[in-house]
VODRENVEX-724737 format. One record per residue: residue number from 1; residue in three letters; y, z, x of N, C-alpha, C in turn. Coordinates in steps of 0.05 Angstrom, whole numbers, always signed. Layout:
N
> NUM_ALA_Y_Z_X_Y_Z_X_Y_Z_X
...
//
This chain:
85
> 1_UNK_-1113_+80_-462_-1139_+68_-464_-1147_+68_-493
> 2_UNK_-1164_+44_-497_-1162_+42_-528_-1196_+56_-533
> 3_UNK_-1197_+61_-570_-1216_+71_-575_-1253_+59_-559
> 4_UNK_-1247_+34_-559_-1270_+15_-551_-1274_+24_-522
> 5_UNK_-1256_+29_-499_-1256_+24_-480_-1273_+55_-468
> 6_UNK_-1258_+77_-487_-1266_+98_-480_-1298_+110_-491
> 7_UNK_-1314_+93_-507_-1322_+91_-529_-1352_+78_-501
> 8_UNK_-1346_+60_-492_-1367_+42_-465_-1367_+63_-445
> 9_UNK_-1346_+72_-440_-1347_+101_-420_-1371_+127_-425
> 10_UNK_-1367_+136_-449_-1380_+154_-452_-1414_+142_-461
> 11_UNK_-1417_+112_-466_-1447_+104_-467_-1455_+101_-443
> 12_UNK_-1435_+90_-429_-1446_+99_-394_-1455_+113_-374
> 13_UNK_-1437_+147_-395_-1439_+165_-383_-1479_+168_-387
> 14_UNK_-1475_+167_-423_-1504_+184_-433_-1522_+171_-416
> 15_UNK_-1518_+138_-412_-1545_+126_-397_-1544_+137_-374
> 16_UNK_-1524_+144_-355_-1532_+153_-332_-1549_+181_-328
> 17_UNK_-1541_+199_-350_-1556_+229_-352_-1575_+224_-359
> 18_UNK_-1591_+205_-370_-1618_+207_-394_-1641_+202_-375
> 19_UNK_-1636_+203_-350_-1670_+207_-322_-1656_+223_-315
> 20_UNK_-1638_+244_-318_-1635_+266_-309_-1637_+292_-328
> 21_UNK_-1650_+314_-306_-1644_+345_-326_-1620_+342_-343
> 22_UNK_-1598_+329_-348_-1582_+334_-356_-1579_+314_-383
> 23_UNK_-1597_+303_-384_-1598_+282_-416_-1585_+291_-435
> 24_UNK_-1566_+285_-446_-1550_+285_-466_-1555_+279_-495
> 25_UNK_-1556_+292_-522_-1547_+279_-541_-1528_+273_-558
> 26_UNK_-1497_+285_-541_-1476_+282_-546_-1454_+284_-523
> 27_UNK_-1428_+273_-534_-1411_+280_-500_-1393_+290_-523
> 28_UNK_-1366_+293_-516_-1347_+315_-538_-1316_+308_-512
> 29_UNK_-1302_+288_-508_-1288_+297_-503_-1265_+318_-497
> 30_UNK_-1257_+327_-468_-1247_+350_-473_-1219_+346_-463
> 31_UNK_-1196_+354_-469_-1167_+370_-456_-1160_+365_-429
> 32_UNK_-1141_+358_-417_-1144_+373_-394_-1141_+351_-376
> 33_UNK_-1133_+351_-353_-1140_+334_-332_-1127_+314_-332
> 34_UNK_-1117_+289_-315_-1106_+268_-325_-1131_+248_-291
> 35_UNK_-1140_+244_-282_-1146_+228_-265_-1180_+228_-271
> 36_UNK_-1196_+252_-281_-1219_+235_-295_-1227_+240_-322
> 37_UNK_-1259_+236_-331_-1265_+238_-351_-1278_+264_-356
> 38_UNK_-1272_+288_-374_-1285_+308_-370_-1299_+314_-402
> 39_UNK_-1324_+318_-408_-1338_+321_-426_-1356_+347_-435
> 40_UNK_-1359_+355_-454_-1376_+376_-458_-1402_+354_-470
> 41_UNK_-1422_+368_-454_-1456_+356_-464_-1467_+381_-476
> 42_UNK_-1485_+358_-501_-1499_+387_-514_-1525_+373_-498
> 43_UNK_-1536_+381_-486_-1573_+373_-483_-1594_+364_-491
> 44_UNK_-1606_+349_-484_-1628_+335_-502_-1645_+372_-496
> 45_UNK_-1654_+372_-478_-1673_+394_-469_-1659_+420_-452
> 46_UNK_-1664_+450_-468_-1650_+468_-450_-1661_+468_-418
> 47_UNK_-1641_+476_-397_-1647_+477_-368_-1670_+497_-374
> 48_UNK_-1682_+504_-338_-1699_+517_-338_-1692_+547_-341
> 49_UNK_-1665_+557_-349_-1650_+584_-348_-1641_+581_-376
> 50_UNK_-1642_+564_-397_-1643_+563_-415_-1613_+555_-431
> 51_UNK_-1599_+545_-404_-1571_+527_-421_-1577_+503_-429
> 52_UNK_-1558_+507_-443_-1570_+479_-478_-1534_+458_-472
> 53_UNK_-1512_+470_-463_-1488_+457_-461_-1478_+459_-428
> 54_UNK_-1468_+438_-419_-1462_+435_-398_-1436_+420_-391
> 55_UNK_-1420_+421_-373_-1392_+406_-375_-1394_+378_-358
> 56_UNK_-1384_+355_-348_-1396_+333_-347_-1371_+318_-337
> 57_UNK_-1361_+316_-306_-1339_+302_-301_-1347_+275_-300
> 58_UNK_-1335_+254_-306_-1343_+223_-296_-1311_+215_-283
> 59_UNK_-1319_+200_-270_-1294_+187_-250_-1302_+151_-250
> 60_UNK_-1277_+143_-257_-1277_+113_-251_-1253_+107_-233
> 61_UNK_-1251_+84_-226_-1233_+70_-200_-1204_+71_-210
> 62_UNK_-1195_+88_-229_-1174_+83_-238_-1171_+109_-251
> 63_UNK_-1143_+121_-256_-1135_+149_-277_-1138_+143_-302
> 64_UNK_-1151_+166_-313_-1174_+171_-337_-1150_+159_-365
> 65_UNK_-1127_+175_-357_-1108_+174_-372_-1087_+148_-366
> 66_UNK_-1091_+138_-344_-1075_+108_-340_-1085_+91_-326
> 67_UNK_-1110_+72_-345_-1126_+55_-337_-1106_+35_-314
> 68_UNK_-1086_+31_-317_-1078_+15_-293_-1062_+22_-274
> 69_UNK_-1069_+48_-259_-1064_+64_-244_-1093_+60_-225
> 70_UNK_-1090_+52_-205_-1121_+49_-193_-1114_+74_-168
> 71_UNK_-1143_+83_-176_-1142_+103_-153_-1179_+103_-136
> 72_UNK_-1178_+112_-111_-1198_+108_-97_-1223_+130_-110
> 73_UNK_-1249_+120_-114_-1269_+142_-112_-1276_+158_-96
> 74_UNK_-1266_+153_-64_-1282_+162_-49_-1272_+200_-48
> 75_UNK_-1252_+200_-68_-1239_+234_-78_-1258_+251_-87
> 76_UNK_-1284_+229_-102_-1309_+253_-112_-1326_+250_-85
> 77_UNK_-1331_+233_-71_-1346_+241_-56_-1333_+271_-37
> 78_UNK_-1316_+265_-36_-1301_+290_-18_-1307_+324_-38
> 79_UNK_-1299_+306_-67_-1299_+334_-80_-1336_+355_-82
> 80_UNK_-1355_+331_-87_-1380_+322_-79_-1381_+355_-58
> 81_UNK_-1377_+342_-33_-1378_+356_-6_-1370_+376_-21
> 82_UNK_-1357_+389_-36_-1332_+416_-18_-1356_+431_-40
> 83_UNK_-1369_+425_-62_-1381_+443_-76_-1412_+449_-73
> 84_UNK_-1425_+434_-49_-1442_+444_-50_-1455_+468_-34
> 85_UNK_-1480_+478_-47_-1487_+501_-40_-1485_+501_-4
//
């Protein structure tokens, strides 16, 4: 994936966090993983427990690492399920 492509990803990401507690004013890609996007956020605003950095998976219809590899989303919804409280 080229610099541009990954570059719209992570402006996507920040617009999606910025009406959430989790507003961003940076993403940092990280290591790791080959099927999504995984990021370190520093925070616009610390949580109410007072973390200021947070980790930040994004998933698109396809592997993170081989845009033309299409794979289904409905893997976060599942993953979604298995973590909550």
């Amino acid at each position: 994936m080229d610099a541009a492509a990954r570059e719209k990803i992570e402006s996507k990401v920040l617009d999606d966090l910025d009406e959430t507690p989790f507003a961003a004013t940076s993403l940092r890609p990280l290591s790791g993983g080959t099927a999504n996007f995984i990021y370190h956020a520093t925070l616009k605003k610390p949580l109410d427990d007072g973390t200021t950095d947070v980790l930040v998976k994004h998933s698109e219809g396809y592997i993170a690492n081989s845009p033309t590899f299409n794979l289904t989303l409905f893997r976060c919804v599942r993953a979604k399920l298995g973590i909550r409280p």
